[in-house]
C-alpha positions in Angstrom: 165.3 -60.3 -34.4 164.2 -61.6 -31.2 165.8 -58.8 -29.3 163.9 -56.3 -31.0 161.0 -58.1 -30.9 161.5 -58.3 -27.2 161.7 -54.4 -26.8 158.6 -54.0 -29.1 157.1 -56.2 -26.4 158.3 -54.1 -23.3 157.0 -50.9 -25.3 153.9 -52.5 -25.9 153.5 -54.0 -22.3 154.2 -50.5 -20.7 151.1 -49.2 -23.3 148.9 -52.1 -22.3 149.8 -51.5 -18.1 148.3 -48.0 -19.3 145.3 -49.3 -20.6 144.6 -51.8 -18.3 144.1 -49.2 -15.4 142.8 -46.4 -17.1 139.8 -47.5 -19.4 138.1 -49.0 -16.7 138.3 -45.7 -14.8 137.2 -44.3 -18.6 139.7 -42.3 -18.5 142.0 -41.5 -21.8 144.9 -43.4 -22.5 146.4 -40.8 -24.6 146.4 -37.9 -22.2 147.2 -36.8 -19.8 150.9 -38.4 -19.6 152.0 -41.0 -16.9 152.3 -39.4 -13.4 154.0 -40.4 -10.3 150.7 -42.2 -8.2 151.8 -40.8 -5.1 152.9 -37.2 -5.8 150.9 -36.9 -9.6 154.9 -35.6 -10.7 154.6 -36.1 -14.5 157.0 -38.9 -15.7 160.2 -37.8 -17.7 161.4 -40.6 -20.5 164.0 -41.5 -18.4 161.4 -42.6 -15.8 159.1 -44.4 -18.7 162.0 -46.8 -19.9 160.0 -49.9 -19.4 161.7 -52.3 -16.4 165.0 -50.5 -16.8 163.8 -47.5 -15.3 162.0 -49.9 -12.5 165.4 -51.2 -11.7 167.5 -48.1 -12.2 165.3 -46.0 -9.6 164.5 -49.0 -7.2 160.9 -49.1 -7.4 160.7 -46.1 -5.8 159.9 -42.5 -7.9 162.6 -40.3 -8.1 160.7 -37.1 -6.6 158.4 -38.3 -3.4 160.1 -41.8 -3.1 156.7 -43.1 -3.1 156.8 -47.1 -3.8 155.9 -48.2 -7.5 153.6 -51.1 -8.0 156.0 -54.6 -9.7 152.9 -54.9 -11.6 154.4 -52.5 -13.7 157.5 -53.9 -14.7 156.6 -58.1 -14.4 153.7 -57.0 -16.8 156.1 -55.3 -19.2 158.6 -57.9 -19.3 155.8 -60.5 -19.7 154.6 -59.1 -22.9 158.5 -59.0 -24.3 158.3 -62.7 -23.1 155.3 -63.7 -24.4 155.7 -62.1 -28.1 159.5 -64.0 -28.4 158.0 -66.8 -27.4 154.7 -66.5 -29.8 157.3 -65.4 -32.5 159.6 -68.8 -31.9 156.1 -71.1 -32.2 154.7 -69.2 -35.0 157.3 -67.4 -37.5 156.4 -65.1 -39.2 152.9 -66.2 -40.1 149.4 -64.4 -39.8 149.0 -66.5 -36.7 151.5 -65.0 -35.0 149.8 -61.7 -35.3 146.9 -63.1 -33.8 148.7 -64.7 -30.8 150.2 -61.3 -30.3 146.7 -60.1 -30.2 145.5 -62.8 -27.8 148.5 -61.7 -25.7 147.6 -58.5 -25.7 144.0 -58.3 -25.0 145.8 -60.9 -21.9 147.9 -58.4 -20.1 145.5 -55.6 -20.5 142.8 -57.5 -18.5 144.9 -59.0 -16.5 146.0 -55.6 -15.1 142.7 -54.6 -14.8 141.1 -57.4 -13.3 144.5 -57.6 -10.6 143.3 -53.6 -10.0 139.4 -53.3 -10.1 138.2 -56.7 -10.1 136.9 -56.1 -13.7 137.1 -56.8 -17.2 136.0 -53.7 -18.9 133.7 -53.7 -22.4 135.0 -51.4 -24.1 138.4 -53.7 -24.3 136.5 -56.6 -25.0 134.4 -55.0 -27.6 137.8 -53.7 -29.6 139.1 -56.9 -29.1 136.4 -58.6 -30.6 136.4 -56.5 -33.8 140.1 -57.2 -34.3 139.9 -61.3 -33.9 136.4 -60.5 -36.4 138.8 -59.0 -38.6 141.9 -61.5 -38.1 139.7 -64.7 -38.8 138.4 -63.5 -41.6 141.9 -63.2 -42.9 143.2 -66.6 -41.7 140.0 -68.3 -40.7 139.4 -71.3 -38.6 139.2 -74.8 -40.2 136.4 -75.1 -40.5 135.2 -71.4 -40.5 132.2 -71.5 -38.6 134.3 -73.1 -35.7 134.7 -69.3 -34.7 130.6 -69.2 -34.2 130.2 -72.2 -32.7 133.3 -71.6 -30.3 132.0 -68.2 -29.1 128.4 -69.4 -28.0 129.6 -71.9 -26.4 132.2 -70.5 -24.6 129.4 -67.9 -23.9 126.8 -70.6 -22.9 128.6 -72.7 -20.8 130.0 -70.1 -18.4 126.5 -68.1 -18.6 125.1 -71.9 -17.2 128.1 -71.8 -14.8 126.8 -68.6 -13.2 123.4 -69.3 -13.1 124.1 -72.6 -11.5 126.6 -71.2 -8.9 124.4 -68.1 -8.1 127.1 -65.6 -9.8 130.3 -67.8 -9.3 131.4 -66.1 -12.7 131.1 -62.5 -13.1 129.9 -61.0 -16.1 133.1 -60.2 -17.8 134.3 -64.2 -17.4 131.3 -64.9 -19.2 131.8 -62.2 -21.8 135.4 -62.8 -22.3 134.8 -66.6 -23.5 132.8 -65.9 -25.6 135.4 -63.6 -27.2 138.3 -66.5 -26.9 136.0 -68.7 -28.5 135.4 -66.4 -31.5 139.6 -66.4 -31.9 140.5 -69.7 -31.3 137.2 -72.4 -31.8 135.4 -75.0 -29.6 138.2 -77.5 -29.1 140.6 -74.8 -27.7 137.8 -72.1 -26.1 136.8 -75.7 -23.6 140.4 -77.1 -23.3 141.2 -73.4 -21.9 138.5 -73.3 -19.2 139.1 -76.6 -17.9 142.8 -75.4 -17.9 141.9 -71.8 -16.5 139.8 -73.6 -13.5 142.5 -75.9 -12.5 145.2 -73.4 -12.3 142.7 -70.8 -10.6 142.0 -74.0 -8.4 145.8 -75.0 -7.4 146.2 -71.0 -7.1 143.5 -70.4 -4.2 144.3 -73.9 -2.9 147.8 -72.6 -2.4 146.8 -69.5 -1.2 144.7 -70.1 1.4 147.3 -72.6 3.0 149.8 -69.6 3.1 147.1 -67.4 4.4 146.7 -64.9 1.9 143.4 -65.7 0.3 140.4 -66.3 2.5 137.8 -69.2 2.0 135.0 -67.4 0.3 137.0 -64.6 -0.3 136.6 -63.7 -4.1 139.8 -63.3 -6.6 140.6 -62.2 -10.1 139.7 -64.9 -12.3 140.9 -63.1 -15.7 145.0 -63.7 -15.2 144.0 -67.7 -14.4 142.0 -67.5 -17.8 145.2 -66.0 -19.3 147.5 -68.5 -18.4 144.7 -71.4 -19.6 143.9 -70.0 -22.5 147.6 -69.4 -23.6 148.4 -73.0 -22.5 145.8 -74.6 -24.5 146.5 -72.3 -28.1 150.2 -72.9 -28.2 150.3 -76.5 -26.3 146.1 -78.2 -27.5 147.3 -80.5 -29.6 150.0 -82.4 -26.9 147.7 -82.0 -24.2 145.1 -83.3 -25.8 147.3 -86.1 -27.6 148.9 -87.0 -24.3 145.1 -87.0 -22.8 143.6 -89.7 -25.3 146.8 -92.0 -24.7 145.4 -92.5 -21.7 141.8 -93.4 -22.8 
């Protein structure tokens, strides 16, 4: 079961690389078919077997040898990862459904905030109608937690950017307030302090190697990806292990 679980996840993560860099360009993600980059040579299935056909042709497309992004494979095998691993914490429950959704609203962004620099609203709007949807099916305890947890996951980074003078861009701002919708207060706070701390060693690390700039401005959605995934599966033992030392 997790095998095939796995491959669902490689199959979905090749469809969510496809989203992530075509909606913001509103473009379809239906047609046309995937196309070389390089040479615009449509892609047969045996070059749209996700990370096997990475591996098997080198990075490289089989027709103008132009070089293939990794994003394209790490993200697919990321989304096999991350659905066996929401599957082993979850079971089959409705909440695993929703962490697959969380997960995949995660690499879609991610993609297309590594790209463009940009969340897009048209993801974040679907999105928001599906966790809608999903709460009202296995709702928060209590309910209104979802209400509560999307203003102020709203609030606080709209304060953050009027504060900083635009520190936080728009789709930041727009996407907490969608994480706290999904996941409440306790969790939608937990993952921004997380998210800034990661995003924090990240640049700190980066600018010692050289290869982000003081000043210089970053993707800040796969930083709230990693937080926010963090504090769903792991808030209660971070928290716990927090208050032991209080």
């Amino acid at each position: 079961m997790i095998f095939i679980i796995f491959i669902y996840g490689l199959l979905f993560g090749s469809f969510f690389n496809v989203a992530g860099l075509r909606i913001p360009l509103k473009q379809s993600i239906v047609r046309p078919g995937s196309a070389c980059p390089h040479c615009g040579k449509k892609l047969s299935i045996i070059e749209l077997m996700p990370v096997v056909s990475y591996l098997i042709l080198g990075g490289k497309c089989r027709f103008c040898k132009g070089r293939i992004s990794a994003i394209y494979p790490a993200m697919e095998f990321l989304t096999g990862c991350l659905f066996v691993f929401a599957f082993i914490h979850y079971g089959w429950t409705f909440e695993l459904v929703i962490a697959c959704t969380l997960i995949s609203l995660f690499i879609i962004i991610t993609v297309s905030d590594i790209t463009y620099m940009l969340i897009p609203n048209k993801v974040l709007l679907t999105f928001t109608f599906i966790f809608l949807f999903e709460r009202l099916i296995e709702p928060l305890h209590p309910w209104w937690d979802s209400l509560i947890g999307a203003t102020v996951g709203f609030g606080l980074l709209l304060l953050i950017a009027i504060v900083s003078k635009g520190a936080m861009g728009g789709g930041d701002i727009k996407l907490f307030a969608v994480l706290g919708l999904a996941l409440g207060t306790k969790v939608v706070l937990l993952s921004f302090f997380l998210a800034t701390l990661i995003g924090a060693i990240a640049g700190g690390i980066g600018m010692m190697l050289g290869t982000v700039k003081k000043g210089e401005a970053i993707p800040f959605g796969p930083f709230i990806a990693a937080g926010t995934l963090l504090a769903y599966f792991y808030h209660e033992e971070i928290l716990q292990w927090y208050f032991s030392f209080l």
